[in-house]
N, C-alpha and C positions, 0 to 999 in steps of 0.2 A: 787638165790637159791643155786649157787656151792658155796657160801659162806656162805653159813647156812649151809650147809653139810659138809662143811670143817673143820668146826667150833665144832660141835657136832663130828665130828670125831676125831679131836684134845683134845679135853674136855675128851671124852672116853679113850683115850689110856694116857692121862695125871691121870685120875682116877686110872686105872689099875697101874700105878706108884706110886701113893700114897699111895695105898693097898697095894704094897712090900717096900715103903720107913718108909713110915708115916711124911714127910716130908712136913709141915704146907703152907710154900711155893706154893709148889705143889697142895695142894687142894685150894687155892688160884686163882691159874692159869685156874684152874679147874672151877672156879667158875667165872672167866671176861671173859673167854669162852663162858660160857652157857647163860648170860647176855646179853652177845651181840651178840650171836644166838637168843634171844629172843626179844631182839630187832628189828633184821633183819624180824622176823616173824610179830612184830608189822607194821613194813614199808611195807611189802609185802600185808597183810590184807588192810593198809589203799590206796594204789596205785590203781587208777582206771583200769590201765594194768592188774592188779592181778585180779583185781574182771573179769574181763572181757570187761564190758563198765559199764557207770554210770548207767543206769536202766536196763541191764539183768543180772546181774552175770555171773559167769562163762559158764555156760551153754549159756549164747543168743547167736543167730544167730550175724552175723558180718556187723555194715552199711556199707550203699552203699560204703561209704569213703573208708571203710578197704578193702569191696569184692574183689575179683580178678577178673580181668577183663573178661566179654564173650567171648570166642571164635567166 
């Protein structure tokens, strides 16, 4: 996730670069930035980590496996 944020943060202030340069390049950069922020998002969607587990989403409760243990 710091890497999709990183990513789209770079992307942006590269944009804002290109609006004062107009340097082709530059929207270029701009744009295998946001590609591979969107990729990262596609990997994260498909990670059964991201969902949560396989049959709860994000929201289910946690198996036994993961729970923390009773006090």
């Amino acid at each position: 996730m710091l890497e999709y944020i990183a990513l789209r943060r770079e992307a942006t202030r590269l944009y804002a670069e290109y609006l004062r340069t107009g340097d082709p390049a530059t929207l270029e950069r701009v744009r295998a930035d946001n590609t591979r922020a969107d990729a990262l998002v596609g990997q994260l969607l498909a990670s059964p980590k991201a969902r949560g587990s396989e049959s709860g989403g994000l929201g289910s409760k946690p198996s036994p496996a993961s729970a923390p243990p009773a006090n």
